[in-house]
Backbone as CSV, one residue per row, in Angstrom:
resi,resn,N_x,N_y,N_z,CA_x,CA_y,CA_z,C_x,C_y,C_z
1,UNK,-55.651,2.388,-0.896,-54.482,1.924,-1.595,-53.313,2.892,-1.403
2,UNK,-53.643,3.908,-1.189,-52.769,5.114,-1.378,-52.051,5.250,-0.132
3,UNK,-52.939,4.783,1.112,-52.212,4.561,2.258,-51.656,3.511,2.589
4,UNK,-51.476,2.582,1.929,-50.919,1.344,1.862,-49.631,1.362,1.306
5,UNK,-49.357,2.228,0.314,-48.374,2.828,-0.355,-47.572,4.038,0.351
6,UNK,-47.914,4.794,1.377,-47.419,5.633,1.472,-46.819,4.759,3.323
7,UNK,-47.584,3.945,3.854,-46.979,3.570,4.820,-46.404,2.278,4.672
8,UNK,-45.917,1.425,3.491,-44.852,0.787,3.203,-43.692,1.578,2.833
9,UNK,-43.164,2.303,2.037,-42.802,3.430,1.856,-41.853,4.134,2.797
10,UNK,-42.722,4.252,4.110,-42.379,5.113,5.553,-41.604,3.860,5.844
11,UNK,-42.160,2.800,6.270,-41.722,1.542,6.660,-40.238,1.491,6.203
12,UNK,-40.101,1.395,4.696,-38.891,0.765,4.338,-37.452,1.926,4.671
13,UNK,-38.357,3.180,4.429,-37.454,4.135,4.740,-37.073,3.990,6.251
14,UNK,-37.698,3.478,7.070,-36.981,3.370,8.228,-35.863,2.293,8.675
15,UNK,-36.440,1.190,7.791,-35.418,0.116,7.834,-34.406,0.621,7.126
16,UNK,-33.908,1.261,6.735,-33.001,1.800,5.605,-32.104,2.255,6.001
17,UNK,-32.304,3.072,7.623,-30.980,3.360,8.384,-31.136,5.272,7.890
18,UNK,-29.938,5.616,8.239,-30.053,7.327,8.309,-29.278,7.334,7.157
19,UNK,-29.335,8.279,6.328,-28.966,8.486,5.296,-27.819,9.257,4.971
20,UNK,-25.921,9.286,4.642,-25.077,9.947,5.476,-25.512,11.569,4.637
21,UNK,-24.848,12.117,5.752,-24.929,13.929,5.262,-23.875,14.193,4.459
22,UNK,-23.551,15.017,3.583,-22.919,15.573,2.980,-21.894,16.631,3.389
23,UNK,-20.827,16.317,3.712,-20.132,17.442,4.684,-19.533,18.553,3.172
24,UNK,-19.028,17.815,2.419,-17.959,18.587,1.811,-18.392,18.592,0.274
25,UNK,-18.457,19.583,-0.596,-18.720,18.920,-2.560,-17.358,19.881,-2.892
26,UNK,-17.017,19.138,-3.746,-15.498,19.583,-4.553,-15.828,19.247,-5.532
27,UNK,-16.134,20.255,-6.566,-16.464,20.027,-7.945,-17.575,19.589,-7.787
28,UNK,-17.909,18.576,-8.657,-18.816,17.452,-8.876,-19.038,16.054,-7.709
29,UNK,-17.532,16.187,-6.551,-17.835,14.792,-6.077,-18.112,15.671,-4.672
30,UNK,-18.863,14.485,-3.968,-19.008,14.602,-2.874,-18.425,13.962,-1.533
31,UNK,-17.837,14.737,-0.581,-16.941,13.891,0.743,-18.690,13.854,1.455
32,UNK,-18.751,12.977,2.584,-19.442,12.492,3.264,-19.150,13.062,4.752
33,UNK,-19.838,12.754,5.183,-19.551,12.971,7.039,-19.202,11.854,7.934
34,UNK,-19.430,10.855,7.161,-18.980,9.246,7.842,-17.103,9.516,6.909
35,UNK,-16.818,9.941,5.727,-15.557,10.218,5.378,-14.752,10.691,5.895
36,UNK,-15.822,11.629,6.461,-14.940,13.159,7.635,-14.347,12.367,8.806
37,UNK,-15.451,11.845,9.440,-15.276,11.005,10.769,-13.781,9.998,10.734
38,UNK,-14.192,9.107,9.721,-13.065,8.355,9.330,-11.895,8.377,8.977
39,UNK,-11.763,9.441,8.471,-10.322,10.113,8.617,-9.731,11.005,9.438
40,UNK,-10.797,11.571,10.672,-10.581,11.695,11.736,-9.518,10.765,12.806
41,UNK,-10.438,9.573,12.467,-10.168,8.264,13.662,-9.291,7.323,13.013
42,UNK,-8.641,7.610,11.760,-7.515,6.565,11.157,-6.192,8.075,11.529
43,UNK,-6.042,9.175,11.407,-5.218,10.312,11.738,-4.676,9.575,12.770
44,UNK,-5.554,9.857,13.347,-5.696,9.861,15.357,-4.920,8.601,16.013
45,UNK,-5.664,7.322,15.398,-4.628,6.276,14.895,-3.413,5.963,14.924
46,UNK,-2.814,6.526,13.589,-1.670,6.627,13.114,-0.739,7.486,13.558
47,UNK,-1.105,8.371,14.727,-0.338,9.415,14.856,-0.471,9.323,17.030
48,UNK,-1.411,8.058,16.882,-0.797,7.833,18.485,-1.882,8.901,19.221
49,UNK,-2.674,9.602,18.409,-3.359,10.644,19.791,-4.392,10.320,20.119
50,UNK,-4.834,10.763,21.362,-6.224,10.687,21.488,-7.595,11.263,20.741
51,UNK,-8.440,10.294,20.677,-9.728,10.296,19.575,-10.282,11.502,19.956
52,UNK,-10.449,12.593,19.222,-10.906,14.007,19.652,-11.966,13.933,17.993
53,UNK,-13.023,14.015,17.911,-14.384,14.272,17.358,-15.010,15.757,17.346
54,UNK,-14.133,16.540,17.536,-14.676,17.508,17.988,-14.470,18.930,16.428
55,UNK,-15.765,19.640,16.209,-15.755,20.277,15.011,-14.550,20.970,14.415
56,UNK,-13.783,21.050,15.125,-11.650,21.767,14.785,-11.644,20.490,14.117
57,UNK,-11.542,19.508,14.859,-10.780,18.309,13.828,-11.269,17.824,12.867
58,UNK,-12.960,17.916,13.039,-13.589,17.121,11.915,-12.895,18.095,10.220
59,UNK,-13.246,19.335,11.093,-13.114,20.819,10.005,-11.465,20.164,9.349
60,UNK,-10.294,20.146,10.210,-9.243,20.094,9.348,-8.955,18.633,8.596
61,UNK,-10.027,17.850,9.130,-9.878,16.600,8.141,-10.763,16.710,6.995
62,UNK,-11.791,17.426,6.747,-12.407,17.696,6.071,-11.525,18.315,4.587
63,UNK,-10.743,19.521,5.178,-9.798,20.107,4.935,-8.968,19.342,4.009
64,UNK,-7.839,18.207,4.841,-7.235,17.433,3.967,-8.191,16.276,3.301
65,UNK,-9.170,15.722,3.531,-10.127,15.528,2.174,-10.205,15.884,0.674
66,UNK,-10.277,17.061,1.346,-10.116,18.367,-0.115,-9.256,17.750,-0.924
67,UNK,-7.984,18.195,-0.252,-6.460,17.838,-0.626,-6.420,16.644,-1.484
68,UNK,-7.235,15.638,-0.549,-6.840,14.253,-1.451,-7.512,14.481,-2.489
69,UNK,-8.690,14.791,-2.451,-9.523,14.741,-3.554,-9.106,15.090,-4.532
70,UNK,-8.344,16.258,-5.106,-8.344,16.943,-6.193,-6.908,16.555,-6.412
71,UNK,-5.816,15.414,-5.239,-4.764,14.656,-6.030,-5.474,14.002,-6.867
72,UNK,-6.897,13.176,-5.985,-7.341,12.144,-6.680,-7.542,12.727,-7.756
73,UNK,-8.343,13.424,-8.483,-8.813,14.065,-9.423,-7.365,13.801,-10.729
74,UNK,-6.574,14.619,-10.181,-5.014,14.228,-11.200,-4.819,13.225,-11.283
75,UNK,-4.704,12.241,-10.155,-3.932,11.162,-10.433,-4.820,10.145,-11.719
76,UNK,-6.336,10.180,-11.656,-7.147,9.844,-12.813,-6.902,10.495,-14.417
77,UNK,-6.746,11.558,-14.245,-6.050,12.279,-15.058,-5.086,12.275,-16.001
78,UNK,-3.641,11.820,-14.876,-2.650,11.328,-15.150,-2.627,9.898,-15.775
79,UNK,-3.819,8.740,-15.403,-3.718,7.751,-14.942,-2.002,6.746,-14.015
80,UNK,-2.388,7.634,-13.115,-1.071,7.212,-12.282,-1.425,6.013,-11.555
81,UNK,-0.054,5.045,-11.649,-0.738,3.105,-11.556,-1.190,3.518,-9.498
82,UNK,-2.455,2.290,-9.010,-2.482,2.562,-7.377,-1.879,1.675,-6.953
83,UNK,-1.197,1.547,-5.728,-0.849,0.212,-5.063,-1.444,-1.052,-4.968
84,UNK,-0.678,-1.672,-5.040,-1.434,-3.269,-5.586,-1.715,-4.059,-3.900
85,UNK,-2.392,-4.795,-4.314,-3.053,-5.399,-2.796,-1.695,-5.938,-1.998
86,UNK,-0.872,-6.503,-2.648,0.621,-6.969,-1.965,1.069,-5.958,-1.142
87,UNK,1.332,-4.763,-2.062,2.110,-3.964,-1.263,0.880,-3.217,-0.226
88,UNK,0.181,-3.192,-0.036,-1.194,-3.079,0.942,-0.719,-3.642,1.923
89,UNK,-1.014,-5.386,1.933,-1.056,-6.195,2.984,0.333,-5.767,4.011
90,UNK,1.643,-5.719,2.781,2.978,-5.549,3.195,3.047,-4.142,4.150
91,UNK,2.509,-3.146,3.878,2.455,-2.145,4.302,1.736,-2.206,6.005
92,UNK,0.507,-2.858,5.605,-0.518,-2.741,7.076,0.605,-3.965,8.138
93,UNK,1.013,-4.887,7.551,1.790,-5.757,8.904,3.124,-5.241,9.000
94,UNK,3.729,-4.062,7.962,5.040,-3.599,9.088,4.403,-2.566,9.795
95,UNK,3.454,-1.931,9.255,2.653,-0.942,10.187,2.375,-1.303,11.703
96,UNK,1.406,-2.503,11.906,1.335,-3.299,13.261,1.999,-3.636,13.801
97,UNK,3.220,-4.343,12.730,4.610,-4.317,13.621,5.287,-3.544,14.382
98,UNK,5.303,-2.401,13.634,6.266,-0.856,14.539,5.079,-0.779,15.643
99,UNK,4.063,-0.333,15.723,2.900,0.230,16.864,2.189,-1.163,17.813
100,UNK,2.410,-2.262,17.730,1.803,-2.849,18.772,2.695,-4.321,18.253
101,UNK,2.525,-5.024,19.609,3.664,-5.882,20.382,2.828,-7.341,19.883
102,UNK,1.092,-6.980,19.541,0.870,-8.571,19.543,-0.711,-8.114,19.009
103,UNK,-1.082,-9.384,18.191,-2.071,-9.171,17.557,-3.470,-8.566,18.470
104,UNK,-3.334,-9.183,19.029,-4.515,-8.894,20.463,-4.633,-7.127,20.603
105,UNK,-3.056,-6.609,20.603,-3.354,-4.946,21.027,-3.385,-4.577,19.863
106,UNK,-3.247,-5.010,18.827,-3.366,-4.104,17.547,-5.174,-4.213,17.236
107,UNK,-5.680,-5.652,17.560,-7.050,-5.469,17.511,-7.599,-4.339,18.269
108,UNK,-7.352,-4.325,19.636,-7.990,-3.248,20.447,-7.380,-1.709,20.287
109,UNK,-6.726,-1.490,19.689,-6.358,-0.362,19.038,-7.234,0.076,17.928
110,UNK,-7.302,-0.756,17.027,-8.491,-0.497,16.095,-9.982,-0.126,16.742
111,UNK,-10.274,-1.041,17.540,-11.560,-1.535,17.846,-11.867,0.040,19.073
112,UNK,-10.376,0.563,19.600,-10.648,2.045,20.279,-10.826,2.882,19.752
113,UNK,-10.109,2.858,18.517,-10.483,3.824,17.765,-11.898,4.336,16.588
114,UNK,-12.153,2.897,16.415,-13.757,2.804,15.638,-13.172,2.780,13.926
115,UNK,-12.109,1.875,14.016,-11.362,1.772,12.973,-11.196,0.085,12.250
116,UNK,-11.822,0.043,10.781,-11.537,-1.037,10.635,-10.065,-1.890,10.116
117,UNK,-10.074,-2.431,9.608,-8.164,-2.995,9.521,-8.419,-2.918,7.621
118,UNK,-9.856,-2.942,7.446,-9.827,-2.501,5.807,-9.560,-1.085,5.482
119,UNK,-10.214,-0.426,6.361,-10.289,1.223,6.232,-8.819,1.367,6.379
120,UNK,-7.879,1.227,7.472,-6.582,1.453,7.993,-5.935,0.884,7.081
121,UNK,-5.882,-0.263,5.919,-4.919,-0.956,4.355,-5.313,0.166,3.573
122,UNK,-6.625,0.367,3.208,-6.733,1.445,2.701,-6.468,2.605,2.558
123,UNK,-6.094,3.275,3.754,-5.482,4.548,4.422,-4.406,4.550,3.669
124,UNK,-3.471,3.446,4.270,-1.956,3.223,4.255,-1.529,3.313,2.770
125,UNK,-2.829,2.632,2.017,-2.507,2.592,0.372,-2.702,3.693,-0.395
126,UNK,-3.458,4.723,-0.038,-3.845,6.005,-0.457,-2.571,6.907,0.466
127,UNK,-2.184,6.688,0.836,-0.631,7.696,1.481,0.405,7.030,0.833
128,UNK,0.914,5.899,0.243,1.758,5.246,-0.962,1.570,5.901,-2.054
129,UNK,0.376,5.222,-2.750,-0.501,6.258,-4.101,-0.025,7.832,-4.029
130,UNK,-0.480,8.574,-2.530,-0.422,9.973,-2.868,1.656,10.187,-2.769
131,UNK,2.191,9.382,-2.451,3.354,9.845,-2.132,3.953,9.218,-3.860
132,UNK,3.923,8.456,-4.179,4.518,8.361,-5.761,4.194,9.314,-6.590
133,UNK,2.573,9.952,-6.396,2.079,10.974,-6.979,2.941,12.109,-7.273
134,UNK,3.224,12.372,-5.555,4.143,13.677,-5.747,5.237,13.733,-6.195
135,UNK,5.788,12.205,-6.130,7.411,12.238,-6.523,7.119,12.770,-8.058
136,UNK,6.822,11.690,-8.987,6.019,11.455,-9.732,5.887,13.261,-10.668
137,UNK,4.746,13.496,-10.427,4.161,15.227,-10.771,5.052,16.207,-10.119
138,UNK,5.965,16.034,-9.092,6.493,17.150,-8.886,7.874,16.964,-8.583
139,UNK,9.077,17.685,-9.229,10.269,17.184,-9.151,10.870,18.802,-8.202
140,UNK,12.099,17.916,-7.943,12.826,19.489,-7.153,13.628,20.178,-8.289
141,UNK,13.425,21.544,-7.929,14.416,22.039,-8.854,15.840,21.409,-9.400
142,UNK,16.389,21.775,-10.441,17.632,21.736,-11.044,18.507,21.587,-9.662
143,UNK,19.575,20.519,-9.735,20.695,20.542,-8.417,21.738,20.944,-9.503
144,UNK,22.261,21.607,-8.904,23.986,22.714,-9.124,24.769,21.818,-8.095
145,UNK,26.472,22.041,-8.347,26.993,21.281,-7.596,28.220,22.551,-7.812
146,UNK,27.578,23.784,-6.968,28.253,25.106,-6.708,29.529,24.921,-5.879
147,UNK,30.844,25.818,-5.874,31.229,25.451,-4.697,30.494,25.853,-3.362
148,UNK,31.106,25.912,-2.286,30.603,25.831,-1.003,31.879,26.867,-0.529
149,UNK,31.570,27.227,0.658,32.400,27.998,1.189,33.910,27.478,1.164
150,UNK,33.730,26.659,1.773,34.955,25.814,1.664,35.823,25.697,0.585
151,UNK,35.351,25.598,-0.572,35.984,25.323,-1.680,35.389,24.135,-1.815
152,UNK,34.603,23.424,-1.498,34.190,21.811,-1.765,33.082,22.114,-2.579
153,UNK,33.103,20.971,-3.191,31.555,21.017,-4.288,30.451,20.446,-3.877
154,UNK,29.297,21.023,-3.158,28.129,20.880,-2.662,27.202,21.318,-3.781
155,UNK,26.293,19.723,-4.007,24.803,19.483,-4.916,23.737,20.936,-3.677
156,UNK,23.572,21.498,-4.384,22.510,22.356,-4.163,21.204,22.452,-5.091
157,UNK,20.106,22.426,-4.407,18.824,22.596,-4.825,18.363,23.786,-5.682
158,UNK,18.378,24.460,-6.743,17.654,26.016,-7.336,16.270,25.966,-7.333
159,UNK,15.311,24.890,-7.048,14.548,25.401,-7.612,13.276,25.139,-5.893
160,UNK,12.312,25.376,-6.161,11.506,25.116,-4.787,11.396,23.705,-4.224
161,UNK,11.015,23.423,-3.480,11.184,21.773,-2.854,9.853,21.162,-3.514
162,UNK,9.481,19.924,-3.226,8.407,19.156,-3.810,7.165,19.083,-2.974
163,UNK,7.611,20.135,-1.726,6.474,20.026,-0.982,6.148,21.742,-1.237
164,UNK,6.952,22.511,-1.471,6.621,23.997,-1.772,5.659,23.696,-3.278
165,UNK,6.138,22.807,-4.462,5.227,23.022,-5.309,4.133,22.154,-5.010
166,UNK,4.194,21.167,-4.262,2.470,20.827,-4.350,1.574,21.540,-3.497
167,UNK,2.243,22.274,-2.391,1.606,23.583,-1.521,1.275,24.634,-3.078
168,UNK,1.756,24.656,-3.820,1.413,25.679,-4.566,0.489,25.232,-5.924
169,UNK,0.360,23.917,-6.066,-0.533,23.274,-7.392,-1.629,22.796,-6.502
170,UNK,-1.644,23.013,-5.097,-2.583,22.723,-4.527,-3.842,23.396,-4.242
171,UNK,-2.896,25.375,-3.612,-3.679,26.586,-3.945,-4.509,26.845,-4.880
172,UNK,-3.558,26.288,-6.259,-3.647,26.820,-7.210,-5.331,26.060,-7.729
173,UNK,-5.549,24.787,-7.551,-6.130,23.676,-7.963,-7.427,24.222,-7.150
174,UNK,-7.302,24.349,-5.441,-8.595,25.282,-4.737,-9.191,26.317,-5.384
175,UNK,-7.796,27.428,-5.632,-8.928,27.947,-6.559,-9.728,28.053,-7.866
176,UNK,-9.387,26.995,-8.289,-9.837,26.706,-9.660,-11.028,25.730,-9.225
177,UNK,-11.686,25.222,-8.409,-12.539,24.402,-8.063,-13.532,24.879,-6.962
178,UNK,-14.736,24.245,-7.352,-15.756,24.999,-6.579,-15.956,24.091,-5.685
179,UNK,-15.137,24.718,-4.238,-15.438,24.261,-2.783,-16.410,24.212,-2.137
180,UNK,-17.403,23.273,-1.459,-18.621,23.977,-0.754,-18.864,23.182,0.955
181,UNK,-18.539,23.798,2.059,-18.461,23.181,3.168,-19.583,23.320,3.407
182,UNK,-20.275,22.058,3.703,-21.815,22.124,4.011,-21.689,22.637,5.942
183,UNK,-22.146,23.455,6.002,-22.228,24.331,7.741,-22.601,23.333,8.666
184,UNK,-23.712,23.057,8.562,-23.999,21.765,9.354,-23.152,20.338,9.463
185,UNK,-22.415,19.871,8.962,-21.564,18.960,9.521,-20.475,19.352,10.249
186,UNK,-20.179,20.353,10.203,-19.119,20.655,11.624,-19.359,21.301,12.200
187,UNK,-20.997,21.497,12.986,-21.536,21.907,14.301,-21.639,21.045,15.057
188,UNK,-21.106,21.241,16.238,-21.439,19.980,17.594,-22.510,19.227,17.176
């Protein structure tokens, strides 16, 4: 009986497929290595380059993972509203619009990259989300409207930009959180 049990068991575990690895834990949650990959090949994508898989890139997507994560973390926090499926859809067809000429190459663009057109709405909606975020949580300093050399009255900025403070609530947020890069997912 016992072997009947232990080789159904084996059985199902094989039908079951591989089980993904754990590349990244931030806090309590965990990034994946199919996550890593995937935001590898939606980057790569979006930015026109060639599909490079290779442990530098997995490592710095891993990297901005992080990043999102612990917006994500605030933005729950905050409860800051996410993009609604409209502005999704709206987003992914001016997207296809600017980068390919006809439905046909926007399929095979995806389909080169190992990219689905859900993953890529999704992408697009989590870079909306994170960009209201920042407006949102981080404002620019006080504007002065000093003179200028000239004698003209030029709006000037005092305080750091909105990308200097989320570079710095970002530091700040790493080190307050327990990072753990699992070694083995970004070895060849």
């Amino acid at each position: 009986m016992m072997r009947i049990a232990i080789a159904t068991a084996t059985a199902w575990l094989a039908m079951a497929g591989i089980v993904d690895r754990v590349a990244v834990v931030v806090g309590n949650q965990v990034i994946t290595e199919s996550e890593v990959l995937r935001e590898v090949r939606i980057n790569e994508l979006l930015n026109g380059q060639p599909l490079d898989l290779s442990p530098e890139h997995r490592k710095a997507a891993a990297d901005r993972l992080v990043d999102q994560q612990l917006i994500r973390n605030e933005m729950t926090i905050g409860n800051y509203p996410p993009p609604t499926a409209a502005e999704g859809n709206d987003m992914l067809r001016k997207w296809r619009q600017e980068h390919y000429s006809s439905i046909p190459l926007y399929r095979a663009g995806l389909e080169k990259y190992g990219v689905s057109e859900d993953d890529l709405k999704g992408y697009l909606m989590w870079q909306l989300a994170a960009i209201r975020f920042t407006d949102q949580r981080f404002h620019v300093g006080l504007v002065s409207s000093a003179p200028s050399e000239d004698g003209q009255s030029a709006d000037r900025s005092t305080g750091p930009s909105v990308d200097d403070q989320l570079d710095a609530w970002l530091k700040q947020q790493r080190a307050a959180t327990r990072i753990q890069f699992k070694k083995g997912a970004f070895e060849q």
